[in-house]
PyMOL Python script that loads the backbone (N, CA, C, O; Angstrom):
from pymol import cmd

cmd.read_pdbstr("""\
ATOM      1  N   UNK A   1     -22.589  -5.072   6.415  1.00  0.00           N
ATOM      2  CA  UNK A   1     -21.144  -4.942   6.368  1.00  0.00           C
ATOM      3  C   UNK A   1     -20.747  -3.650   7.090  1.00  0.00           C
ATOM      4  O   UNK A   1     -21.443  -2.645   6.950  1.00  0.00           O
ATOM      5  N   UNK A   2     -19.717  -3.647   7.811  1.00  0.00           N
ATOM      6  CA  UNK A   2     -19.111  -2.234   8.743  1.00  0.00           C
ATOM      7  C   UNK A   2     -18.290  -2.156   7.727  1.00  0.00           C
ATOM      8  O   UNK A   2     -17.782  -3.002   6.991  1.00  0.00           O
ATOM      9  N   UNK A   3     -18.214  -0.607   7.820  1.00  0.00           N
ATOM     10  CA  UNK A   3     -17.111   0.101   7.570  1.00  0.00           C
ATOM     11  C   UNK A   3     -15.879   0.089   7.293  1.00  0.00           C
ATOM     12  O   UNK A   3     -15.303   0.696   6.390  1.00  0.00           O
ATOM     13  N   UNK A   4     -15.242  -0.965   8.472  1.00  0.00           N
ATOM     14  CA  UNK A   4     -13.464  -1.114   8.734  1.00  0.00           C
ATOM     15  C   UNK A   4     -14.001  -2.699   7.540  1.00  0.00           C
ATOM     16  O   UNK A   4     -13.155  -3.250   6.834  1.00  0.00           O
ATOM     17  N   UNK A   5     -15.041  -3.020   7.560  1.00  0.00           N
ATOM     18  CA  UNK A   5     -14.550  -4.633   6.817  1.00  0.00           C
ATOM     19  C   UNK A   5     -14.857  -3.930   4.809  1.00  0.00           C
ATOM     20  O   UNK A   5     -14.387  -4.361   3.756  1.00  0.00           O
ATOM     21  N   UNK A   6     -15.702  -2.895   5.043  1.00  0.00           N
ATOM     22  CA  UNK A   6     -15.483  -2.251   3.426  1.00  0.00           C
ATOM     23  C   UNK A   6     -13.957  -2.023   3.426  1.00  0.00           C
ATOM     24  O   UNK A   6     -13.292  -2.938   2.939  1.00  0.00           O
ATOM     25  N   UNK A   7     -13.224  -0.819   3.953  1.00  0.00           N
ATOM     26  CA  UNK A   7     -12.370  -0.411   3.934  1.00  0.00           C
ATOM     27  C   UNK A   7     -11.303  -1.303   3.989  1.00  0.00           C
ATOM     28  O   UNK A   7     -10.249  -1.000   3.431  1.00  0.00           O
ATOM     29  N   UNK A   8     -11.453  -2.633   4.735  1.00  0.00           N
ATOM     30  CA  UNK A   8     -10.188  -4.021   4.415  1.00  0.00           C
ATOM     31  C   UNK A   8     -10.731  -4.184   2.634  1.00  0.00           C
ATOM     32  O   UNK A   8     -10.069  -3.849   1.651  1.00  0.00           O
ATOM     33  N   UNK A   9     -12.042  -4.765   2.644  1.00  0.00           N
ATOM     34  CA  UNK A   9     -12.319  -5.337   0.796  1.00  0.00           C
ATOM     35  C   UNK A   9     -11.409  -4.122  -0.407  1.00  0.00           C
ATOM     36  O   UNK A   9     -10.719  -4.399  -1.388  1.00  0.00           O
ATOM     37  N   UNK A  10     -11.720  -2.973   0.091  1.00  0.00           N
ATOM     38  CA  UNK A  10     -11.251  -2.210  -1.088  1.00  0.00           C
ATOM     39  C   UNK A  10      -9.430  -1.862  -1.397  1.00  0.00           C
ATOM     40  O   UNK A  10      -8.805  -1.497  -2.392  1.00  0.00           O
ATOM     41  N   UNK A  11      -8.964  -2.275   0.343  1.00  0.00           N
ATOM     42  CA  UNK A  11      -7.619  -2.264   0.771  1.00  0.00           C
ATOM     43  C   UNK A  11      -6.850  -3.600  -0.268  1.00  0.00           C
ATOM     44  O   UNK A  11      -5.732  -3.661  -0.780  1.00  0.00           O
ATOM     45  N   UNK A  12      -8.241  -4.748  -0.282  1.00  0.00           N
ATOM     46  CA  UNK A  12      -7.380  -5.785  -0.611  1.00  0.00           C
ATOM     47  C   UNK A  12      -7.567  -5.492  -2.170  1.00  0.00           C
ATOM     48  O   UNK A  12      -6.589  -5.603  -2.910  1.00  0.00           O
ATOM     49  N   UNK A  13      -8.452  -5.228  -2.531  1.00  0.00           N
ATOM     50  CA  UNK A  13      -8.790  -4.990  -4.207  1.00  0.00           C
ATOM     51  C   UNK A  13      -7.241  -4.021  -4.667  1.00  0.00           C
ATOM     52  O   UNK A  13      -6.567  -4.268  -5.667  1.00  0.00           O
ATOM     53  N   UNK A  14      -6.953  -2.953  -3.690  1.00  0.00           N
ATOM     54  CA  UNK A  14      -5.717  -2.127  -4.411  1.00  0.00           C
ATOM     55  C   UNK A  14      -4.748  -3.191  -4.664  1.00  0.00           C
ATOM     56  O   UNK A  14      -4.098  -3.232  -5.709  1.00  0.00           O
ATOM     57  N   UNK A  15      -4.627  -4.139  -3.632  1.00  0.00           N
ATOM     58  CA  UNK A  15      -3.248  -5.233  -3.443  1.00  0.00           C
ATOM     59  C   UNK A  15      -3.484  -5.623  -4.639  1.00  0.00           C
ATOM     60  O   UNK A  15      -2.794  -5.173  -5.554  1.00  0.00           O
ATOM     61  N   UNK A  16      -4.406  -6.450  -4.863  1.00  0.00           N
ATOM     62  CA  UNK A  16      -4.787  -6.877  -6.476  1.00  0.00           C
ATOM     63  C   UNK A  16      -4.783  -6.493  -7.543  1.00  0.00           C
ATOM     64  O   UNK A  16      -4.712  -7.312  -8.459  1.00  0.00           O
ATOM     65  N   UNK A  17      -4.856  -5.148  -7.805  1.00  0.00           N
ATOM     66  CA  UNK A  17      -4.987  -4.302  -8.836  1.00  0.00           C
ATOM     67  C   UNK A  17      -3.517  -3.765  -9.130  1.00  0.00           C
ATOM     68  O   UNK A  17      -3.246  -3.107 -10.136  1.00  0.00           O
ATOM     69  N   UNK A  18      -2.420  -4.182  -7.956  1.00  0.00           N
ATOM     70  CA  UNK A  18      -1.182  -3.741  -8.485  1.00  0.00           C
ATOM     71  C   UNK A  18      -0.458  -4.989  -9.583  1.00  0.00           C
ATOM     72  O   UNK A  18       0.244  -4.765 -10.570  1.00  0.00           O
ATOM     73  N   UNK A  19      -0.874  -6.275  -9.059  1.00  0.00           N
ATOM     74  CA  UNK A  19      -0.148  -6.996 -10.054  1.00  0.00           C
ATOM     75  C   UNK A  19      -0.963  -6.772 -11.943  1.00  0.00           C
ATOM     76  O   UNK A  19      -0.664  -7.375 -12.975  1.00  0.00           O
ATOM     77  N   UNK A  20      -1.722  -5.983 -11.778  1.00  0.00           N
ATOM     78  CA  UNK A  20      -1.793  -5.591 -13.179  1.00  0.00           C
ATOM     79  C   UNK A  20      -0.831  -4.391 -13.565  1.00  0.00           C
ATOM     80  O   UNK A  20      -0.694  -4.308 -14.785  1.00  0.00           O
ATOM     81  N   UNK A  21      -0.276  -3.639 -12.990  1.00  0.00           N
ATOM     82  CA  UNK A  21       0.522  -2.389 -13.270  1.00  0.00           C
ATOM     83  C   UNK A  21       1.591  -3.331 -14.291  1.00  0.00           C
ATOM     84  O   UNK A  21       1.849  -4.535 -14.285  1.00  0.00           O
ATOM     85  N   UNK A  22       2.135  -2.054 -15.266  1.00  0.00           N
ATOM     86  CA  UNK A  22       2.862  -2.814 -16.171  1.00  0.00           C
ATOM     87  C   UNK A  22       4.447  -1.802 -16.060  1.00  0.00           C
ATOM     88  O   UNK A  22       5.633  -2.081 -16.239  1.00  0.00           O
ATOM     89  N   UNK A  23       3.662  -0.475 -15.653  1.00  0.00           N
ATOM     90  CA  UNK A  23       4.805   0.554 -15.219  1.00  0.00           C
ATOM     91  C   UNK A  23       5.296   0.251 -13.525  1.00  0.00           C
ATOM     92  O   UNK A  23       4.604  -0.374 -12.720  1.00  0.00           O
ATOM     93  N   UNK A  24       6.324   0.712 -13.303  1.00  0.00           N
ATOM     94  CA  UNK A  24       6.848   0.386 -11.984  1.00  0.00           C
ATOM     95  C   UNK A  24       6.311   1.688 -11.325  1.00  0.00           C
ATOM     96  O   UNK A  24       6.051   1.485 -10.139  1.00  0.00           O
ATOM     97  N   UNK A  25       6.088   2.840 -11.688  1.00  0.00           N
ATOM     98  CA  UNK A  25       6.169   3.948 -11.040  1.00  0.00           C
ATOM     99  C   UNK A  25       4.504   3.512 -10.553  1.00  0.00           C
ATOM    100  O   UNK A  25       4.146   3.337  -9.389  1.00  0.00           O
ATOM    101  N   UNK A  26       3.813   3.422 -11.531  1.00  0.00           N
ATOM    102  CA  UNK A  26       2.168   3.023 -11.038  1.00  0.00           C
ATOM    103  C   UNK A  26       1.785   2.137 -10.238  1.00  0.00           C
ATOM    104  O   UNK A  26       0.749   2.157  -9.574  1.00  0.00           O
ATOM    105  N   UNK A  27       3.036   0.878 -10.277  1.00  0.00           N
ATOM    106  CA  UNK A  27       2.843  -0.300  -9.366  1.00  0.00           C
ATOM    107  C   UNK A  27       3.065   0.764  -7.784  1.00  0.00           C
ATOM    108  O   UNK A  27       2.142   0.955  -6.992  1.00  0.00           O
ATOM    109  N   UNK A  28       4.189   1.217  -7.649  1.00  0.00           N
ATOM    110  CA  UNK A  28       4.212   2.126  -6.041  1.00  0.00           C
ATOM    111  C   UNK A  28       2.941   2.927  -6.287  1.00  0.00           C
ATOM    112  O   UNK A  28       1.921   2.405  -5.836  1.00  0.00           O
ATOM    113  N   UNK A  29       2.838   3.785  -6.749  1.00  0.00           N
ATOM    114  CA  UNK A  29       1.755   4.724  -6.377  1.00  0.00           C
ATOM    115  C   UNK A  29       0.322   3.976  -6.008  1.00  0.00           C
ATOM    116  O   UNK A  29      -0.480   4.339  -5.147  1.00  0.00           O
ATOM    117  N   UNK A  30       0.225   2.899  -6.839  1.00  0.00           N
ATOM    118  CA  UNK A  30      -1.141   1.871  -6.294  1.00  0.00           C
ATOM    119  C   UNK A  30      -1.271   1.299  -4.922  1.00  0.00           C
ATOM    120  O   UNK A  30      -2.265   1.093  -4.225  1.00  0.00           O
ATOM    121  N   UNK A  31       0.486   1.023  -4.648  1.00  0.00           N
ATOM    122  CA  UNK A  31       0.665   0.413  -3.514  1.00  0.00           C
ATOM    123  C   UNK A  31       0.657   1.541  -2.277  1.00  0.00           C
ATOM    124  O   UNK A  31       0.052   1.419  -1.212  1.00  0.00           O
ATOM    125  N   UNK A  32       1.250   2.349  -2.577  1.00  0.00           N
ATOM    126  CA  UNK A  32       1.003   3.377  -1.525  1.00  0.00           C
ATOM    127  C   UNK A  32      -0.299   3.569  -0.872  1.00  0.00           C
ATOM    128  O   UNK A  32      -0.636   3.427   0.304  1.00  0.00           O
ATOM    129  N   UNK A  33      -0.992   3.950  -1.991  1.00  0.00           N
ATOM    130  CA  UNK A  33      -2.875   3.966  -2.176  1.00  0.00           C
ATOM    131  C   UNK A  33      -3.179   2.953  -1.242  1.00  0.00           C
ATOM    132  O   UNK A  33      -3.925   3.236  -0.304  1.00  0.00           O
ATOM    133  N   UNK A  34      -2.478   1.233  -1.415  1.00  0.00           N
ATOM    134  CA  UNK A  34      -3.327   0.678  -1.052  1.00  0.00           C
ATOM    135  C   UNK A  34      -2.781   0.480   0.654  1.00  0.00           C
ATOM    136  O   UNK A  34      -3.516   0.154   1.586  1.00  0.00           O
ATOM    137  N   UNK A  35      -1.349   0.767   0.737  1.00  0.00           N
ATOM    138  CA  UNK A  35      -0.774   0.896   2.368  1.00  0.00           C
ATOM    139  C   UNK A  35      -1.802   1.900   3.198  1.00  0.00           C
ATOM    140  O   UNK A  35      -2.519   1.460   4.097  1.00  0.00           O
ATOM    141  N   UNK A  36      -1.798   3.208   2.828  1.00  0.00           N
ATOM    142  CA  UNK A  36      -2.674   4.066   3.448  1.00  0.00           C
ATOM    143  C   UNK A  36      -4.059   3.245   3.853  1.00  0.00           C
ATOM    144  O   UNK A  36      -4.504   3.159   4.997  1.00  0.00           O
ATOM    145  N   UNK A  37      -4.634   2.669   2.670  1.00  0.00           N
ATOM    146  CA  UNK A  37      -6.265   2.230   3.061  1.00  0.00           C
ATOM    147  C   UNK A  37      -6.114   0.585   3.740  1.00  0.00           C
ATOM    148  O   UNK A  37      -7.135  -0.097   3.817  1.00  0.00           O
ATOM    149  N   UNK A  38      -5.049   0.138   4.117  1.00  0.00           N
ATOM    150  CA  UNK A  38      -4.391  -1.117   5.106  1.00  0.00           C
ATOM    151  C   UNK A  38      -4.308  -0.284   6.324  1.00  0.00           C
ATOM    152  O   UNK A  38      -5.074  -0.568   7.245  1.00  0.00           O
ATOM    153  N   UNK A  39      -3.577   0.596   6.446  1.00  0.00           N
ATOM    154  CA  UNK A  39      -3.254   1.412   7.884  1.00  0.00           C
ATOM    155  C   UNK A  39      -4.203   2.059   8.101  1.00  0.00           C
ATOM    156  O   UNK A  39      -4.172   2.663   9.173  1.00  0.00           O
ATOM    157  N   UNK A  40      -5.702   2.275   7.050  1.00  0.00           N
ATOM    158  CA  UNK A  40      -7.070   2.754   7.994  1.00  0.00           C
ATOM    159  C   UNK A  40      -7.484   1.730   8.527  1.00  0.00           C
ATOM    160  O   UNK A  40      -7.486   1.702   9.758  1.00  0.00           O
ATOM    161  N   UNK A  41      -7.924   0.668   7.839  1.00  0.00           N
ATOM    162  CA  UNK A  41      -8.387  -0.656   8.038  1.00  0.00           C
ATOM    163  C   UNK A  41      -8.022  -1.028   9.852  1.00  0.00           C
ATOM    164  O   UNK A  41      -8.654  -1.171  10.899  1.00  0.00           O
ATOM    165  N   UNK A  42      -6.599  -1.057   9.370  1.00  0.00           N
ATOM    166  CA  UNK A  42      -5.486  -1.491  10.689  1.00  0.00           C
ATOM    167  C   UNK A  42      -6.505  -0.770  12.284  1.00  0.00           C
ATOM    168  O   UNK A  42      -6.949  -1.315  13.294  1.00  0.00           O
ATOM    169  N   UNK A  43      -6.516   0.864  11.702  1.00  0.00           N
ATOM    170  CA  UNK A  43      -7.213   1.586  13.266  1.00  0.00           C
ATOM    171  C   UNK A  43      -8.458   1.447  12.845  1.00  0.00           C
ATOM    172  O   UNK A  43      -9.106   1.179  13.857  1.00  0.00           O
ATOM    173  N   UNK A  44      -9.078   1.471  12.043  1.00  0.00           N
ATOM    174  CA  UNK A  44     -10.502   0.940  12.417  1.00  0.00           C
ATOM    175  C   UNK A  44     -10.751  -0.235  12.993  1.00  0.00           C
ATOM    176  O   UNK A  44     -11.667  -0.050  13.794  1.00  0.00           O
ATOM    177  N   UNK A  45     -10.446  -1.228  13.000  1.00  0.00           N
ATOM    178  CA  UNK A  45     -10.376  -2.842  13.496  1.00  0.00           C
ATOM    179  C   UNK A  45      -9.666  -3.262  14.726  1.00  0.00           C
ATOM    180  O   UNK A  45      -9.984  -4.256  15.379  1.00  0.00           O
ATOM    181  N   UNK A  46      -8.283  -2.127  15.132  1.00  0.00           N
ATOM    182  CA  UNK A  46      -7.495  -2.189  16.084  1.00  0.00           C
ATOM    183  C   UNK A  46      -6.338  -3.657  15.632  1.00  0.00           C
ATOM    184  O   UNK A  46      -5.995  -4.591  16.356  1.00  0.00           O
ATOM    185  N   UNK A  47      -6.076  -3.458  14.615  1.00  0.00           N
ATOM    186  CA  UNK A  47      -5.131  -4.581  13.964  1.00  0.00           C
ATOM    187  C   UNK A  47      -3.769  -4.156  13.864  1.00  0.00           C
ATOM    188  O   UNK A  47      -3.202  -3.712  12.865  1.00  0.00           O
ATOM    189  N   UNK A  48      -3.268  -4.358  15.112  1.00  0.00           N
ATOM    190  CA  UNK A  48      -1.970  -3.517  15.404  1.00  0.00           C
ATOM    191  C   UNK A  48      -0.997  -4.438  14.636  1.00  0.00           C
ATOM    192  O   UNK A  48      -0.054  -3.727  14.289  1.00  0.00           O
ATOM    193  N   UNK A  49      -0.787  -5.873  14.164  1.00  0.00           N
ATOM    194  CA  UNK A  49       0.107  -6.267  13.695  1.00  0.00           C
ATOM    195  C   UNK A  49       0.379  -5.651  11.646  1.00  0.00           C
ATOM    196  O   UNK A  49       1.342  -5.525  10.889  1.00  0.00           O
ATOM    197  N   UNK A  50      -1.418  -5.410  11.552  1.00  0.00           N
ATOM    198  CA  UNK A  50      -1.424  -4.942   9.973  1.00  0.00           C
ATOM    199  C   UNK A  50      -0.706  -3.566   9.936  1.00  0.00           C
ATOM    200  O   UNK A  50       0.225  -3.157   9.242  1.00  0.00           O
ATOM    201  N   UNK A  51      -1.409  -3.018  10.861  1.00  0.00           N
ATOM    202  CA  UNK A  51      -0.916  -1.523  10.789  1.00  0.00           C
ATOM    203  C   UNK A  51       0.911  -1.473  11.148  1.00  0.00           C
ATOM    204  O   UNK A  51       1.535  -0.764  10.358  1.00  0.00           O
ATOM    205  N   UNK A  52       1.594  -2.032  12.046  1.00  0.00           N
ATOM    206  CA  UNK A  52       2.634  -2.273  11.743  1.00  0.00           C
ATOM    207  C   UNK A  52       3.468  -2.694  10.465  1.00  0.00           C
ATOM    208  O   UNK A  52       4.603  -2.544  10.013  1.00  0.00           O
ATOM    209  N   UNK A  53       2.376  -3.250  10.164  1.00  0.00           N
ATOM    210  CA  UNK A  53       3.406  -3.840   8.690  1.00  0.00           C
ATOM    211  C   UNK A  53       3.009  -2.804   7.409  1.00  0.00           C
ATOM    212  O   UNK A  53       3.799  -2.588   6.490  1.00  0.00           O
ATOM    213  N   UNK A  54       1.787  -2.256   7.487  1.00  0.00           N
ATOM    214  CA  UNK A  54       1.519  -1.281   6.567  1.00  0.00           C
ATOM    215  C   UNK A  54       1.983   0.364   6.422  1.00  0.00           C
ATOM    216  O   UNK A  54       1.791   1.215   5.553  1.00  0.00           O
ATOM    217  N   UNK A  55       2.889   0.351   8.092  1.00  0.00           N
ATOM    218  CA  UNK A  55       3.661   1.644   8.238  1.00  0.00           C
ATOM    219  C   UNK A  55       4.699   1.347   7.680  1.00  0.00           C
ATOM    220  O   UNK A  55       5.335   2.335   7.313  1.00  0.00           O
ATOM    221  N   UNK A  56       5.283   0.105   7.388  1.00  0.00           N
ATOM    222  CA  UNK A  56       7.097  -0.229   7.190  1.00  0.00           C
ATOM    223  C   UNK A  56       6.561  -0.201   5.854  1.00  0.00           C
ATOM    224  O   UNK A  56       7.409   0.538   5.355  1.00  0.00           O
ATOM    225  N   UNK A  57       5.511  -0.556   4.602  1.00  0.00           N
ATOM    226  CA  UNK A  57       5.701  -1.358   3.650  1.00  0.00           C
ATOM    227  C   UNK A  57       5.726   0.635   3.229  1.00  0.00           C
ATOM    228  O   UNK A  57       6.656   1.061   2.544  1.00  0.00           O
ATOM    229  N   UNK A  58       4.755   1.487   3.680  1.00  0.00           N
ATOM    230  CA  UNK A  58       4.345   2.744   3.356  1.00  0.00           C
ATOM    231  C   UNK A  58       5.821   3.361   2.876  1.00  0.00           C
ATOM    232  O   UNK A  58       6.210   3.968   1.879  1.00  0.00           O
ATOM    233  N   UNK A  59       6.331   2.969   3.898  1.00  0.00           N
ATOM    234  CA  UNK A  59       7.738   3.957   4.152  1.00  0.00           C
ATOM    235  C   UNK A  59       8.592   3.292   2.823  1.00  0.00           C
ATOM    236  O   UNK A  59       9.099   4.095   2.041  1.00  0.00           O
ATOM    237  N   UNK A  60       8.721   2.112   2.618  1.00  0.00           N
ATOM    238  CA  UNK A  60       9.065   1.393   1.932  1.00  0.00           C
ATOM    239  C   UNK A  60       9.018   1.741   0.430  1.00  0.00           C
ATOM    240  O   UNK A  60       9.993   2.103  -0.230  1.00  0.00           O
ATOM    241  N   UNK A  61       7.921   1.605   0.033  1.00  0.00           N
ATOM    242  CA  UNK A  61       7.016   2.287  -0.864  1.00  0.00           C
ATOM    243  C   UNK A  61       7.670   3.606  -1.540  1.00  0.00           C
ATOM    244  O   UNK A  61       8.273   3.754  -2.603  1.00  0.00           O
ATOM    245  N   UNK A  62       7.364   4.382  -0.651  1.00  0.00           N
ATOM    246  CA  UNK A  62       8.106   5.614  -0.816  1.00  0.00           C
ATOM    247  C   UNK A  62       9.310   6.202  -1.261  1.00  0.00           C
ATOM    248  O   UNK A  62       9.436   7.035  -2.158  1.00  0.00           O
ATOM    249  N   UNK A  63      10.212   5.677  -0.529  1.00  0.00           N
ATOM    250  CA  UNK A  63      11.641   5.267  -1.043  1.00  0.00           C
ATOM    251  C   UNK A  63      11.654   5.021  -2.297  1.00  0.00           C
ATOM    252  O   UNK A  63      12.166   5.704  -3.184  1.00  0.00           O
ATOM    253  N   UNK A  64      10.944   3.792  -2.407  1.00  0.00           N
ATOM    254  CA  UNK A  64      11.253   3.011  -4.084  1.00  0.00           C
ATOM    255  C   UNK A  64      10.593   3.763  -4.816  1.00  0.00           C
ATOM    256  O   UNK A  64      10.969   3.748  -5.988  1.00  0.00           O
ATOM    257  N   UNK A  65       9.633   4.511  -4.555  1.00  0.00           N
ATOM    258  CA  UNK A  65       9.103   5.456  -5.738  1.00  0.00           C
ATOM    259  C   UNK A  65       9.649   6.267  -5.847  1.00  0.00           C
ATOM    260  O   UNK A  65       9.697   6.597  -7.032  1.00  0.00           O
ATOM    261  N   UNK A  66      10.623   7.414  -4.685  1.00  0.00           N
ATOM    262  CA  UNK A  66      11.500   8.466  -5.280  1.00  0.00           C
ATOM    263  C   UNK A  66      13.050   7.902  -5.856  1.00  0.00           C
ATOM    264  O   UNK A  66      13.963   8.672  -6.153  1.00  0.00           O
ATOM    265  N   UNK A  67      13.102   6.989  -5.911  1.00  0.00           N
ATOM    266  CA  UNK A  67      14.670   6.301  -6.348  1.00  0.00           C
ATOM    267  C   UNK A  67      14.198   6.177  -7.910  1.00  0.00           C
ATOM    268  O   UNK A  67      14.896   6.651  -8.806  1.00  0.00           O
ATOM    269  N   UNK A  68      13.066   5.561  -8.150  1.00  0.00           N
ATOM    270  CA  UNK A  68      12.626   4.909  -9.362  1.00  0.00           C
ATOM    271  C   UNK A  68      12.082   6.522 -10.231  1.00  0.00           C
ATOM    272  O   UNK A  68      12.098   6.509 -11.462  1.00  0.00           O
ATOM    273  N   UNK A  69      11.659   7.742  -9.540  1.00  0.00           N
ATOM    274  CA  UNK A  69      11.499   8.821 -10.092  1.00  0.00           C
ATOM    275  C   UNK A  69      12.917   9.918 -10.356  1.00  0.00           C
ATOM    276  O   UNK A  69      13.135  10.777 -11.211  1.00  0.00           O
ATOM    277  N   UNK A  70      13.624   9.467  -9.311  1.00  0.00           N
ATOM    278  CA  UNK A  70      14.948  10.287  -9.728  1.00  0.00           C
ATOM    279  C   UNK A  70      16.535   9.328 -10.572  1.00  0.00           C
ATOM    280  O   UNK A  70      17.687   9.693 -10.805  1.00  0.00           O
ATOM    281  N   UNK A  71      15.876   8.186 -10.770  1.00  0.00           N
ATOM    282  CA  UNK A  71      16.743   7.207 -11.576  1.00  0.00           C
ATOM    283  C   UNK A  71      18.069   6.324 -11.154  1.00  0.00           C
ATOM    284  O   UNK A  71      19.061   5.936 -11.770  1.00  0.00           O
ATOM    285  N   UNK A  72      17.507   6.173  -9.549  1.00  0.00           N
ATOM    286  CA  UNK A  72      18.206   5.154  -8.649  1.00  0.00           C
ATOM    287  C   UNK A  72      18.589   4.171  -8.531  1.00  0.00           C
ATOM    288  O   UNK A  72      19.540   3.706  -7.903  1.00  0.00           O
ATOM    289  N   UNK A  73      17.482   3.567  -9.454  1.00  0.00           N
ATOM    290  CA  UNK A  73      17.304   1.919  -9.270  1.00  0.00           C
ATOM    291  C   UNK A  73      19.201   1.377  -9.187  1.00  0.00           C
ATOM    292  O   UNK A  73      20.224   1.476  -9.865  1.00  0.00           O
ATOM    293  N   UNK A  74      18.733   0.790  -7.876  1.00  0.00           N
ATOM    294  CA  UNK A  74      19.900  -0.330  -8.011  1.00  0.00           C
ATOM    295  C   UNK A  74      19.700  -1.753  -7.493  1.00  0.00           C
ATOM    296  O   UNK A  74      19.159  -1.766  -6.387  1.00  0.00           O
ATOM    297  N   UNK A  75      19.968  -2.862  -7.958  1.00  0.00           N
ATOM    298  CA  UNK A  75      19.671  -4.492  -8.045  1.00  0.00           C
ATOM    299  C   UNK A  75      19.901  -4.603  -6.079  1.00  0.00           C
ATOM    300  O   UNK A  75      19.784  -5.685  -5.504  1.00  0.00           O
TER     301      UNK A  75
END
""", "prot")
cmd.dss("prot")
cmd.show_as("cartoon", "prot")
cmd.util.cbc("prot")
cmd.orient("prot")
């Protein structure tokens, strides 16, 4: 097994491990975790469409975790 195909398995295990979160704040922070180790994956492999989508979801991510930490949430 290479490297970039560990680094996809453990990328996809975070994806998985968020639908157990029961808190919202832990569900982002898992997901973040697991965007970062998608956007290594992405340049190790040269998977420019993942890594595109794992820069928007990152950014994404982010947002919703400081809205959901400073008491934003809106529908």
């Amino acid at each position: 097994m290479e490297c970039s195909e560990l680094v996809g398995y453990v990328a996809s295990a975070l994806v998985f491990a968020t639908f157990y979160m029961n808190s919202m704040t832990m569900l982002r922070v898992l997901a973040l975790t697991s965007n970062v180790t998608f956007i290594a994956y992405a340049c190790l492999g040269g998977l420019f469409p993942i890594l595109v989508l794992h820069i928007a979801l990152l950014l994404l991510n982010a947002w919703r975790l400081l809205q959901s930490m400073r008491g934003d949430m809106r529908p």
